[in-house]
N, CA, C, O and CB atoms as a CASP TS submission, in Angstrom:
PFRMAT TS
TARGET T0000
AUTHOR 0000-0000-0000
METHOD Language model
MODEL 1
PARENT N/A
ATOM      1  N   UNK     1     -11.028  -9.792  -4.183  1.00  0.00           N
ATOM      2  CA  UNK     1     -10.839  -8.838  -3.113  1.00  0.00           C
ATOM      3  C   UNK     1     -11.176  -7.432  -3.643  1.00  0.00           C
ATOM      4  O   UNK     1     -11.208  -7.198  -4.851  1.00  0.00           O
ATOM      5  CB  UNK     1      -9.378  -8.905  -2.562  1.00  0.00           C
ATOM      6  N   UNK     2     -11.496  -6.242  -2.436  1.00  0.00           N
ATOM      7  CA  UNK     2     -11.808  -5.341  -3.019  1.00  0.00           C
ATOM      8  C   UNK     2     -11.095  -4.122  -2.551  1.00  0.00           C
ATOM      9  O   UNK     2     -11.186  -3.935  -1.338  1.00  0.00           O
ATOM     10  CB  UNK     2     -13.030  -5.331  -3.006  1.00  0.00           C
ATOM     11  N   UNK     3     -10.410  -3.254  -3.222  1.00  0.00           N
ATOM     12  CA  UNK     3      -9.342  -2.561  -2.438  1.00  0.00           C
ATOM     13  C   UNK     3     -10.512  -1.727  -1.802  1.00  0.00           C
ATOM     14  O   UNK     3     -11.726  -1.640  -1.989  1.00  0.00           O
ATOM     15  CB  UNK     3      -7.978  -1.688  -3.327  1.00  0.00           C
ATOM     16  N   UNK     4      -9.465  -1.076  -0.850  1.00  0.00           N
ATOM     17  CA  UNK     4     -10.429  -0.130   0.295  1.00  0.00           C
ATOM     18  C   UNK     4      -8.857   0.795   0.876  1.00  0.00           C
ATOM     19  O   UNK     4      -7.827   0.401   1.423  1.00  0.00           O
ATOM     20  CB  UNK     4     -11.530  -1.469   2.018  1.00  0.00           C
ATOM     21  N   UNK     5      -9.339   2.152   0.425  1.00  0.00           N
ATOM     22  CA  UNK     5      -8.452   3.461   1.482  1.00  0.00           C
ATOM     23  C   UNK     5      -8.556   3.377   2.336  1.00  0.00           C
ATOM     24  O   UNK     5      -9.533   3.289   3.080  1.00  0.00           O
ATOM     25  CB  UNK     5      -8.594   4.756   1.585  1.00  0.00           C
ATOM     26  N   UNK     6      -6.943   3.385   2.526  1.00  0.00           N
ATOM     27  CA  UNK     6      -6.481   3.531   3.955  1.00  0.00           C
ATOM     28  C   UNK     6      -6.332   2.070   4.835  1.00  0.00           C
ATOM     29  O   UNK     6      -6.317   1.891   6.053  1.00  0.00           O
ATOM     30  CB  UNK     6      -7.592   4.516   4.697  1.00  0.00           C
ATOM     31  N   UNK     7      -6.219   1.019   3.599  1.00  0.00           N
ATOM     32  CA  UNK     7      -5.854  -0.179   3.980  1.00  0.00           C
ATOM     33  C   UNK     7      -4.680  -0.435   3.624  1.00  0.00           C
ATOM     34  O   UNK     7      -4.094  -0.114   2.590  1.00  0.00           O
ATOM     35  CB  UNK     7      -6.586  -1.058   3.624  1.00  0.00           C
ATOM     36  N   UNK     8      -4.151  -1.340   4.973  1.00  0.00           N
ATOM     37  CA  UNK     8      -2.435  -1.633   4.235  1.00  0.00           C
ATOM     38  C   UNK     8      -2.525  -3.032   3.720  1.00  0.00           C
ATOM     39  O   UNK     8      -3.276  -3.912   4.141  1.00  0.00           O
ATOM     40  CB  UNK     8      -0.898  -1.598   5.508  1.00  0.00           C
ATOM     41  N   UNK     9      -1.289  -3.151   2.341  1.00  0.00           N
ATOM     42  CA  UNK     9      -1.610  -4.473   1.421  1.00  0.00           C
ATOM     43  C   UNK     9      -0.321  -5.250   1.899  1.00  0.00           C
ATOM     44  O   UNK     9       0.533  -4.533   2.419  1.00  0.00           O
ATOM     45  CB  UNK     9      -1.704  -4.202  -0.497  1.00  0.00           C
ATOM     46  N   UNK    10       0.006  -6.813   1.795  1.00  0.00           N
ATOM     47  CA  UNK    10       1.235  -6.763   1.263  1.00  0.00           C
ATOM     48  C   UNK    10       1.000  -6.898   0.091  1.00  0.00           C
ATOM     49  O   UNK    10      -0.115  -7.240  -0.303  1.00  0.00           O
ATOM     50  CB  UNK    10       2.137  -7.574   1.685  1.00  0.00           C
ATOM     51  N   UNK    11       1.808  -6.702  -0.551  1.00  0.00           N
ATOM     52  CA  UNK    11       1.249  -6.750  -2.198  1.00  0.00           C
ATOM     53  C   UNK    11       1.847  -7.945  -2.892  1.00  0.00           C
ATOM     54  O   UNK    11       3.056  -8.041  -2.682  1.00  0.00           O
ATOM     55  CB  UNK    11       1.735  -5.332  -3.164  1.00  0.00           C
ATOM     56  N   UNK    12       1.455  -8.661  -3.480  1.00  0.00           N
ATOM     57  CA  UNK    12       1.844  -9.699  -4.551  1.00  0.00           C
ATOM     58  C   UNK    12       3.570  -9.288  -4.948  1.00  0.00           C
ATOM     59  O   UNK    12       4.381 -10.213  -5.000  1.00  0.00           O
ATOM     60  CB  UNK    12       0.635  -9.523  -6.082  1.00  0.00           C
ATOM     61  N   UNK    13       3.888  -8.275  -5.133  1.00  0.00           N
ATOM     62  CA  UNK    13       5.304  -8.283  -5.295  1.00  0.00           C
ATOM     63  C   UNK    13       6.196  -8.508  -3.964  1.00  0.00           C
ATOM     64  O   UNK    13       7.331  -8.969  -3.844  1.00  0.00           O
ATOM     65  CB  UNK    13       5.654  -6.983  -5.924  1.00  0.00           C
ATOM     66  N   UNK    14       5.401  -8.082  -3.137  1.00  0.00           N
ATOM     67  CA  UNK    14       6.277  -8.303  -1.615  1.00  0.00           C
ATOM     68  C   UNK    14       6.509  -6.930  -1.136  1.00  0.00           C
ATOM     69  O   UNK    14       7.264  -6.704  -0.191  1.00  0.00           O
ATOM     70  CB  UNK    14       7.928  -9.133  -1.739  1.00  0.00           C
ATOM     71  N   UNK    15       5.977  -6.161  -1.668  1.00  0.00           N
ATOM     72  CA  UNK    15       6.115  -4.850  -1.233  1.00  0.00           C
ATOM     73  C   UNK    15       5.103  -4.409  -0.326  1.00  0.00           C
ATOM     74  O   UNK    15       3.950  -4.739  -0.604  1.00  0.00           O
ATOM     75  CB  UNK    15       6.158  -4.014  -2.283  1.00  0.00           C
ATOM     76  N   UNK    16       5.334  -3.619   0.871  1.00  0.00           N
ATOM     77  CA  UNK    16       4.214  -3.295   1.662  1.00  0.00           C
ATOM     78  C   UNK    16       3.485  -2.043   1.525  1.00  0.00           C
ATOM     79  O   UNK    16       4.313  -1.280   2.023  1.00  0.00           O
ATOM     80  CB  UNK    16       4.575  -3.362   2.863  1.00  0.00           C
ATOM     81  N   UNK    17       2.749  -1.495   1.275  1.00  0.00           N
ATOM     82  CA  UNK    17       2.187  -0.342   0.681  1.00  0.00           C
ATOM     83  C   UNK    17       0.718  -0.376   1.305  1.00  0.00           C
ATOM     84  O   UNK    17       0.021  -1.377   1.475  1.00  0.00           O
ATOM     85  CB  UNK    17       2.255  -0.382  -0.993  1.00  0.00           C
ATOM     86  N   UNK    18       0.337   1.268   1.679  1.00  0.00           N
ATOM     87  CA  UNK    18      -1.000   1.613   2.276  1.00  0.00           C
ATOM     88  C   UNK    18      -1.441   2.593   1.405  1.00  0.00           C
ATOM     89  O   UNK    18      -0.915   3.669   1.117  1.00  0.00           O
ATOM     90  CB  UNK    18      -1.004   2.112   3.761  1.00  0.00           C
ATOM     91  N   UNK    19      -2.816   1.922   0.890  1.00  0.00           N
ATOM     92  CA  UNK    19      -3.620   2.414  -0.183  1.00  0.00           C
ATOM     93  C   UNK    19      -4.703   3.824   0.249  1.00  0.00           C
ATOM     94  O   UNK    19      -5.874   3.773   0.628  1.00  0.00           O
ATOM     95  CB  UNK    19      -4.497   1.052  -0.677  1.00  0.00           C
ATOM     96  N   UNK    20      -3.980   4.824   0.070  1.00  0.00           N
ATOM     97  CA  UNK    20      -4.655   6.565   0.312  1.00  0.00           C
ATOM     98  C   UNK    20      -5.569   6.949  -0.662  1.00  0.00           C
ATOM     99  O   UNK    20      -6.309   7.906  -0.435  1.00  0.00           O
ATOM    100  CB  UNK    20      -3.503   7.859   0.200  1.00  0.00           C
ATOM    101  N   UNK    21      -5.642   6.162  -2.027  1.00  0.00           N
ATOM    102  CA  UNK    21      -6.476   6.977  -2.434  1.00  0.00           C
ATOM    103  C   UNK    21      -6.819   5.841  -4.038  1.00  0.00           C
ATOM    104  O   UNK    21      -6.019   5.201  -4.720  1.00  0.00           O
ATOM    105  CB  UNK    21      -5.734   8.752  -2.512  1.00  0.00           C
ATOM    106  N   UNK    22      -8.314   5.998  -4.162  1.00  0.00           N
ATOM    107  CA  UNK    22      -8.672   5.300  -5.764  1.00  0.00           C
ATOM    108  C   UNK    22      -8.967   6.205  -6.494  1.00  0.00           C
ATOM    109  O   UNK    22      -9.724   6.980  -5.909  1.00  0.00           O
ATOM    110  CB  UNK    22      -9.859   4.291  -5.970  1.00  0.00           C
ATOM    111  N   UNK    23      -8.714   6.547  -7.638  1.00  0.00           N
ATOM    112  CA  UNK    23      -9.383   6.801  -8.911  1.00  0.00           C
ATOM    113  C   UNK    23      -9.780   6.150  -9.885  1.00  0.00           C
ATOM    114  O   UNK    23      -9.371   4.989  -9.925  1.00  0.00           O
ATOM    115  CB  UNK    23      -8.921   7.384  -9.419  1.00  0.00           C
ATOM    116  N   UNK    24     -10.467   6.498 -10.732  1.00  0.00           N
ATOM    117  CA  UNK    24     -10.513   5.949 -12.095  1.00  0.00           C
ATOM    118  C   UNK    24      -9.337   5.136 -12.483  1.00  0.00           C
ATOM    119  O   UNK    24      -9.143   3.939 -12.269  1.00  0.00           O
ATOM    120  CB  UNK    24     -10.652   7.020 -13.057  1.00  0.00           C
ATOM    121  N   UNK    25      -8.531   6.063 -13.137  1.00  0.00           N
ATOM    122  CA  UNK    25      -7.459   5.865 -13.941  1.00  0.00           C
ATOM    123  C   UNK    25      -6.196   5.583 -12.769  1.00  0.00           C
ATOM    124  O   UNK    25      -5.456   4.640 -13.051  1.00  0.00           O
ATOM    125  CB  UNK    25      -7.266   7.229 -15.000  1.00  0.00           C
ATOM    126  N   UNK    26      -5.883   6.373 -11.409  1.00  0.00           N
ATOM    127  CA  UNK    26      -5.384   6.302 -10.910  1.00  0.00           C
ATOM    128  C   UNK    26      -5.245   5.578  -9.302  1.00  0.00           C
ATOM    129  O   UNK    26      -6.314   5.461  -8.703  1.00  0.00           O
ATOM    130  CB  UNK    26      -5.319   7.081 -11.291  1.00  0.00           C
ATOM    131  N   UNK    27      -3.913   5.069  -8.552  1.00  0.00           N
ATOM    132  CA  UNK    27      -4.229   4.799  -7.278  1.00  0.00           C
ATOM    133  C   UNK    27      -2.852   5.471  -6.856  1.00  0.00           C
ATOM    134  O   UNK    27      -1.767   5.570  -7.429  1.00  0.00           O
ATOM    135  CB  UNK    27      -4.589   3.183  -6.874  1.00  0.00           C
ATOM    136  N   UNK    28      -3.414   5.962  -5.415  1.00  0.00           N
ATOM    137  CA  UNK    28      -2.391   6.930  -4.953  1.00  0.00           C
ATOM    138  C   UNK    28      -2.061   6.031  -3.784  1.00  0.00           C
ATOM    139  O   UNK    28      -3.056   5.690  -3.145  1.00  0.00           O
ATOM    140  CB  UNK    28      -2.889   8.573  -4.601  1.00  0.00           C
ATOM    141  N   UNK    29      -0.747   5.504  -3.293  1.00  0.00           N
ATOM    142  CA  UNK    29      -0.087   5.098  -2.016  1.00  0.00           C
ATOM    143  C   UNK    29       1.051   5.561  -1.821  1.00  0.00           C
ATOM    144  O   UNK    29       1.793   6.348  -2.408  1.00  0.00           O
ATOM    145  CB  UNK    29       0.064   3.845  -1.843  1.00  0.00           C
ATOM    146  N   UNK    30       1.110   4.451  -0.141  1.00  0.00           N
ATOM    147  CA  UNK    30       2.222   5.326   0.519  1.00  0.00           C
ATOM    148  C   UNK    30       2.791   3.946   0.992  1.00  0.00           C
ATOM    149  O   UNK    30       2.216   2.949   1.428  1.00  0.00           O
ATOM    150  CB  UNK    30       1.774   6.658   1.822  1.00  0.00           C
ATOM    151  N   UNK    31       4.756   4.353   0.650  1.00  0.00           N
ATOM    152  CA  UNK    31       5.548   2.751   1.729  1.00  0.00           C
ATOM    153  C   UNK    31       5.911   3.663   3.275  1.00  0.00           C
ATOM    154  O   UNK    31       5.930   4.827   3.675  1.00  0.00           O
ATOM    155  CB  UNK    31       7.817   1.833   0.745  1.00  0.00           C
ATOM    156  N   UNK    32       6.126   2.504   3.699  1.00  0.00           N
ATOM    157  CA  UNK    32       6.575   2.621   5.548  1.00  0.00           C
ATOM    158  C   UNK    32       7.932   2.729   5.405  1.00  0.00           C
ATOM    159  O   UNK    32       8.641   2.003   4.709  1.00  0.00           O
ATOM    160  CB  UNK    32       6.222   1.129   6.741  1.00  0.00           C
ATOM    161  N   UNK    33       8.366   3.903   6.263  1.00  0.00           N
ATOM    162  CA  UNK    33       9.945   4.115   6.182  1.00  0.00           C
ATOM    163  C   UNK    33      10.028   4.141   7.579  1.00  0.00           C
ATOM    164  O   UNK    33       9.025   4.348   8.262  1.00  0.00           O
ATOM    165  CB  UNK    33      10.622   5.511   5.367  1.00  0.00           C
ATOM    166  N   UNK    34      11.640   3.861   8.284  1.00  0.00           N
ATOM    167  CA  UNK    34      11.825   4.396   9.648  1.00  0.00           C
ATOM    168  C   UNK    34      12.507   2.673   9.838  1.00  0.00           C
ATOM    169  O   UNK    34      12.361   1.618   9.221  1.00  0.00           O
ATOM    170  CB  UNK    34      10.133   5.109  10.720  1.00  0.00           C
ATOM    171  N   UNK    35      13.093   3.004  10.733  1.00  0.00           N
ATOM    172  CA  UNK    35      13.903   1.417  11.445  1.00  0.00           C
ATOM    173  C   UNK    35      13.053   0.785  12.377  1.00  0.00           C
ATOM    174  O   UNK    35      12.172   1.406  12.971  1.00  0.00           O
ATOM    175  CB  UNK    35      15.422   1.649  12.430  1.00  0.00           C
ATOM    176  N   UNK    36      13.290  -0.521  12.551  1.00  0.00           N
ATOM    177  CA  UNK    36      12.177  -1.055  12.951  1.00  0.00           C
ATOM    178  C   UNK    36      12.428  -0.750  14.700  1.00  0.00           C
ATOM    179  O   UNK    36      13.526  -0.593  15.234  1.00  0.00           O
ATOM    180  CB  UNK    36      12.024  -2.717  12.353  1.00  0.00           C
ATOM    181  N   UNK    37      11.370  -0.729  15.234  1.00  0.00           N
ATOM    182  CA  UNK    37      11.633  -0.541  16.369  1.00  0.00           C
ATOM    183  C   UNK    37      10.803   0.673  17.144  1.00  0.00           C
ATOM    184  O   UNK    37      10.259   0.736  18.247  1.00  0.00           O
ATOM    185  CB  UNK    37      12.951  -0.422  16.318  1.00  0.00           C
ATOM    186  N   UNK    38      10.994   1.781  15.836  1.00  0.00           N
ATOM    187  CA  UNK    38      10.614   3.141  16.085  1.00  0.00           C
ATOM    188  C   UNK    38       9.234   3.487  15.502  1.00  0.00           C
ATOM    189  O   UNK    38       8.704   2.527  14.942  1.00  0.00           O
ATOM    190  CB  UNK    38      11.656   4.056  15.524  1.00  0.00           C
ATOM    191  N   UNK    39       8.708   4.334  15.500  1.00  0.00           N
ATOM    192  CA  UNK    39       7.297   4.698  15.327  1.00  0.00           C
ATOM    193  C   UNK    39       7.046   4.382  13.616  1.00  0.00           C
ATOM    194  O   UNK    39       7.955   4.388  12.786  1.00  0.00           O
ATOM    195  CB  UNK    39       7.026   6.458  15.841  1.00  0.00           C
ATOM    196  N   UNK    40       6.194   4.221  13.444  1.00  0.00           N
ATOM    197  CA  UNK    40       6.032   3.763  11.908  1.00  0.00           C
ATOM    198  C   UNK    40       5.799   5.067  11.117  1.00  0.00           C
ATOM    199  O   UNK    40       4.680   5.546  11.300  1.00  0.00           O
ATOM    200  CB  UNK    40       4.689   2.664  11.650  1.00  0.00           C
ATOM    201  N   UNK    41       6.506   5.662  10.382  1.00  0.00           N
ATOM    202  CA  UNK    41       6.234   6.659   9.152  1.00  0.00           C
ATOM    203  C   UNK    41       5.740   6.285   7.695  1.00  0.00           C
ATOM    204  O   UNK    41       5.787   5.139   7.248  1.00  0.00           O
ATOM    205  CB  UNK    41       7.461   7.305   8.895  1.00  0.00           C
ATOM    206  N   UNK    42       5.287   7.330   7.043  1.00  0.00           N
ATOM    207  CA  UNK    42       4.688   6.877   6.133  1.00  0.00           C
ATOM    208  C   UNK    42       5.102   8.090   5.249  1.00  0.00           C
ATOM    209  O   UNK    42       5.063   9.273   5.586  1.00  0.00           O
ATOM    210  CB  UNK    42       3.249   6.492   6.406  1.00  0.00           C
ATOM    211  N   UNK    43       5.754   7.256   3.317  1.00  0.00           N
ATOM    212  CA  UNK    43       6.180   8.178   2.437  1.00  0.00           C
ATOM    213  C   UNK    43       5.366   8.276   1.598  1.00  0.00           C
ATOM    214  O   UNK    43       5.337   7.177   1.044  1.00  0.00           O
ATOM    215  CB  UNK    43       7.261   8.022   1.929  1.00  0.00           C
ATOM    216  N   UNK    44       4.330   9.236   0.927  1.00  0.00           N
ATOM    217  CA  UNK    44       3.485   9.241   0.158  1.00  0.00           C
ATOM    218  C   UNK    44       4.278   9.197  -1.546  1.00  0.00           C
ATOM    219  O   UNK    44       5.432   9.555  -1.779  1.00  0.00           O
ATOM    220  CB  UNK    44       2.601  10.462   0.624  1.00  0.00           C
ATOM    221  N   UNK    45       3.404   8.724  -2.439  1.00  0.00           N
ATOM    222  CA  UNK    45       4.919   8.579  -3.357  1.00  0.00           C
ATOM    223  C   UNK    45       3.781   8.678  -4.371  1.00  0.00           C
ATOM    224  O   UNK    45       3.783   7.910  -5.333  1.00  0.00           O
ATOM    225  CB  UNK    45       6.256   6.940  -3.322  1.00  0.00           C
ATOM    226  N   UNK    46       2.440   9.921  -4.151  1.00  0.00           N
ATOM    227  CA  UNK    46       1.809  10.006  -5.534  1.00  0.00           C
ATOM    228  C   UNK    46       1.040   9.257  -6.403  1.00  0.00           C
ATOM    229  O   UNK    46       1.227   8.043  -6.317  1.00  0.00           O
ATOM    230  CB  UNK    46       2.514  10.158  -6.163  1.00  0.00           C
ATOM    231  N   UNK    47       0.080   9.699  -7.363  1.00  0.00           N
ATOM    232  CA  UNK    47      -0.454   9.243  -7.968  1.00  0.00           C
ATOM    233  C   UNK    47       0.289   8.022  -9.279  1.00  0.00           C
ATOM    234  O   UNK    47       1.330   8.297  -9.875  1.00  0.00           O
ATOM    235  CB  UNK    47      -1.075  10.314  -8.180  1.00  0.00           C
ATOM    236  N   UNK    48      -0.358   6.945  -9.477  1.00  0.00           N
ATOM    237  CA  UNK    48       0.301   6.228  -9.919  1.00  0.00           C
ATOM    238  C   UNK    48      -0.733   5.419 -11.524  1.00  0.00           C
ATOM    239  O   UNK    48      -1.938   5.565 -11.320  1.00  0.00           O
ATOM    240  CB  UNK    48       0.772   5.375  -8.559  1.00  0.00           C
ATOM    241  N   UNK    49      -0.616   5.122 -12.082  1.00  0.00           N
ATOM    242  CA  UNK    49      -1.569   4.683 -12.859  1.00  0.00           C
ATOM    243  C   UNK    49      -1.760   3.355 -12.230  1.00  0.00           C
ATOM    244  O   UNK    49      -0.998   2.593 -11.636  1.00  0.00           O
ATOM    245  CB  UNK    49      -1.244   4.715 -14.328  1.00  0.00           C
ATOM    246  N   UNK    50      -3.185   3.312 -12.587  1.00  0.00           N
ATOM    247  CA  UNK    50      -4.141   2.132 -11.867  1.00  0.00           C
ATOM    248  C   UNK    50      -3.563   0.913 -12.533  1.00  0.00           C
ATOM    249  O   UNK    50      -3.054   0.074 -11.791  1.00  0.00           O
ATOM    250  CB  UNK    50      -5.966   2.250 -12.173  1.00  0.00           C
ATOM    251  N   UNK    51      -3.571   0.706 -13.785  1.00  0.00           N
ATOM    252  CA  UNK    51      -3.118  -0.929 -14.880  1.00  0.00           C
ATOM    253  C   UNK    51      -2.099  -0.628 -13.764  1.00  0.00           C
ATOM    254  O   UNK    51      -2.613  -0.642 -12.646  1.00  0.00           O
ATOM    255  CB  UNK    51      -2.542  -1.076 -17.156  1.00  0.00           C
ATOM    256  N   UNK    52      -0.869  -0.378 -13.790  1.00  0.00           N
ATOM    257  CA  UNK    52       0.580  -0.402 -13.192  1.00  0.00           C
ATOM    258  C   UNK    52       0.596  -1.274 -12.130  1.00  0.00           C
ATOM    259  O   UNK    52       1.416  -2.189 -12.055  1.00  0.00           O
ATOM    260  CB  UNK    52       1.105   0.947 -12.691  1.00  0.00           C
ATOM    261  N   UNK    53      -0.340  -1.037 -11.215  1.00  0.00           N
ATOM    262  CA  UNK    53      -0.060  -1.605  -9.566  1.00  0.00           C
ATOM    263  C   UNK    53      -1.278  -2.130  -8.999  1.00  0.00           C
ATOM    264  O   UNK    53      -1.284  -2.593  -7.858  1.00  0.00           O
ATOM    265  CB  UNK    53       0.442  -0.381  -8.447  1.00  0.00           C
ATOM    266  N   UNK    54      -2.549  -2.077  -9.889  1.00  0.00           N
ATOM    267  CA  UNK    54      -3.823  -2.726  -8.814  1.00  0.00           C
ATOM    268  C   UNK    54      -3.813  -4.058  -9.035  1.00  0.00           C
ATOM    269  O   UNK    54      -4.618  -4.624  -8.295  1.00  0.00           O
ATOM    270  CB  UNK    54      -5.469  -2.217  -9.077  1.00  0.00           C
ATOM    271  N   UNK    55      -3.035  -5.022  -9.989  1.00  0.00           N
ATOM    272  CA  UNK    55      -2.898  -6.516  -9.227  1.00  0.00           C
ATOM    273  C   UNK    55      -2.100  -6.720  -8.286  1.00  0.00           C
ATOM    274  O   UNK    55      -2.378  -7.616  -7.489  1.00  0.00           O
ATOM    275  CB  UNK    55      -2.524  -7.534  -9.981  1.00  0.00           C
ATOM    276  N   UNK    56      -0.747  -5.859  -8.098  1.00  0.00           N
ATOM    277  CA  UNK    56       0.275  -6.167  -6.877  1.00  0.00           C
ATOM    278  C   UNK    56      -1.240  -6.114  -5.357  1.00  0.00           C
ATOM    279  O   UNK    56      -1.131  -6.550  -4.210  1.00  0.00           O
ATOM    280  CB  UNK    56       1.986  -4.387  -6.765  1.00  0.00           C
ATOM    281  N   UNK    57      -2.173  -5.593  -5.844  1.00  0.00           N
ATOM    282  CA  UNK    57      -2.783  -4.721  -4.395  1.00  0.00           C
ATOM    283  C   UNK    57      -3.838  -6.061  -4.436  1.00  0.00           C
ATOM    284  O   UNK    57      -3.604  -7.057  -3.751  1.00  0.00           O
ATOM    285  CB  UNK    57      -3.670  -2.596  -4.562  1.00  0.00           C
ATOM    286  N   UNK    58      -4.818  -5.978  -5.168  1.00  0.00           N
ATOM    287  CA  UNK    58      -5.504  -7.329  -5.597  1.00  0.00           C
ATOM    288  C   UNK    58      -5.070  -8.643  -5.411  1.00  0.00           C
ATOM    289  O   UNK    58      -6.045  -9.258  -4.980  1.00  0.00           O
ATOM    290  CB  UNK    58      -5.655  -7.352  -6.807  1.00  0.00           C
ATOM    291  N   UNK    59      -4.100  -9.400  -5.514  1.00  0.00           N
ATOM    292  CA  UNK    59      -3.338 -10.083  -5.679  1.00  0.00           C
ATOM    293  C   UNK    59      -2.381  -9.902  -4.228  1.00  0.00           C
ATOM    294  O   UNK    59      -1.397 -10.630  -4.096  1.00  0.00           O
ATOM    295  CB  UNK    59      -2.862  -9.832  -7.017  1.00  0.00           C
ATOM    296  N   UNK    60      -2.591  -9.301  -3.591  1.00  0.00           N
ATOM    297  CA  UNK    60      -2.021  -9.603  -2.673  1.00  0.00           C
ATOM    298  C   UNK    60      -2.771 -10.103  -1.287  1.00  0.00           C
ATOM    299  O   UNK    60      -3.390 -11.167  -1.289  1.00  0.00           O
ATOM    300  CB  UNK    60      -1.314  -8.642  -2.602  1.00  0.00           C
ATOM    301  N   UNK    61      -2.685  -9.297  -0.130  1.00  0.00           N
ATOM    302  CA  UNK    61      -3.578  -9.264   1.208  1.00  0.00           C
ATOM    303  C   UNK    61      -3.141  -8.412   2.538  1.00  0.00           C
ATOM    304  O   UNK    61      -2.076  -8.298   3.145  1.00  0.00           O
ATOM    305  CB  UNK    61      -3.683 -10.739   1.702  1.00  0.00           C
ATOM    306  N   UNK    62      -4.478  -7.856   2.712  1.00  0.00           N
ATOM    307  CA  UNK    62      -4.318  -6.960   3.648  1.00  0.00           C
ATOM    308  C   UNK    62      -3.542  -7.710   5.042  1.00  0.00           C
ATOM    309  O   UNK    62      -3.277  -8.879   5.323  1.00  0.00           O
ATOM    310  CB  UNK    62      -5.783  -6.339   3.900  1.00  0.00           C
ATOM    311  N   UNK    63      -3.319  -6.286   5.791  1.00  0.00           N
ATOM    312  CA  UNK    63      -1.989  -6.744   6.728  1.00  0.00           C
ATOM    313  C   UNK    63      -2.609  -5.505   8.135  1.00  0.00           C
ATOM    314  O   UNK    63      -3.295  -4.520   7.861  1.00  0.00           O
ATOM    315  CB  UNK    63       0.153  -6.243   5.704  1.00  0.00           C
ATOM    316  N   UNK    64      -2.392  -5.686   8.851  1.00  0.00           N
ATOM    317  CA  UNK    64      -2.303  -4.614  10.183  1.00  0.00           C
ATOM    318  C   UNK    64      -1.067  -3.841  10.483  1.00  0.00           C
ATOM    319  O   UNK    64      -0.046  -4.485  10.238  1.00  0.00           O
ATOM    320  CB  UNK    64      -2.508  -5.367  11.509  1.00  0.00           C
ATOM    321  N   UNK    65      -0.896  -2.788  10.888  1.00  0.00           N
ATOM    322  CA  UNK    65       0.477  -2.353  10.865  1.00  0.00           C
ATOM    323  C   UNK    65       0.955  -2.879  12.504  1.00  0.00           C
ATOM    324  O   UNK    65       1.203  -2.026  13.356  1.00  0.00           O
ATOM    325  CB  UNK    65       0.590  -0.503  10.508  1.00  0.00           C
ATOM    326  N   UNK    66       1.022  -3.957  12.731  1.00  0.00           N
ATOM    327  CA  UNK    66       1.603  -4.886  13.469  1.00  0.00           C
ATOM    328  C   UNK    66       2.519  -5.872  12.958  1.00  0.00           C
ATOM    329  O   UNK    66       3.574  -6.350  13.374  1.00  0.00           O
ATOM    330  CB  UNK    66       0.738  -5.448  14.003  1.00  0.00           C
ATOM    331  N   UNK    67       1.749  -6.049  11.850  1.00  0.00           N
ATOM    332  CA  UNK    67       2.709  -6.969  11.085  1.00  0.00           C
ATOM    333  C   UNK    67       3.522  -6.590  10.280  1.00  0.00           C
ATOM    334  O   UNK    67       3.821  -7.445   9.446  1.00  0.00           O
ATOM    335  CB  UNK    67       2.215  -7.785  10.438  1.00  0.00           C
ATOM    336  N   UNK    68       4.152  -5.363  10.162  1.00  0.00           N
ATOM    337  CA  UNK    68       5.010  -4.754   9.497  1.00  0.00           C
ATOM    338  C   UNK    68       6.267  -4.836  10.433  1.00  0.00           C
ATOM    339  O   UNK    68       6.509  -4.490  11.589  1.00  0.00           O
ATOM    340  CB  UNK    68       4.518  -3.408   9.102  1.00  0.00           C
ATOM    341  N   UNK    69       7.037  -5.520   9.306  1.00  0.00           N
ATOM    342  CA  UNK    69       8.549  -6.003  10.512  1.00  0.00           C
ATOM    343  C   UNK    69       9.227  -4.488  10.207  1.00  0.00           C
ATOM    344  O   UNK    69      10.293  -4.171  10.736  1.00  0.00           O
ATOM    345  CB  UNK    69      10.020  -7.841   9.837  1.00  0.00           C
TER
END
């Protein structure tokens, strides 16, 4: 698979996360906050090192924000 900004993952850990940004060294995302029901928000949470988290993203599969319970 090939990541792509501004796609949402679930990720191999089970975490749901939308991918804002690639670098080199780095990948920058954001999780969904807010109760379900209500409009979907989004917490940006910074640059992150790439080894750290691009198999959770790889390893996982993209999702629609429909399917975000």
């Amino acid at each position: 698979m090939r990541l792509i900004e501004g796609v949402i993952y679930l990720c191999a850990d089970g975490e749901i996360r939308r991918l804002d940004k690639i670098e080199d060294d780095f990948l920058s995302y954001s999780l969904p906050i807010g109760k379900r029901g209500s409009r979907l928000a989004w917490m940006e949470l910074g640059r992150t090192k790439r080894y750290q988290v691009e198999s959770d993203f790889l390893n996982g599969k993209q999702i629609s924000e429909d399917e975000i319970e």
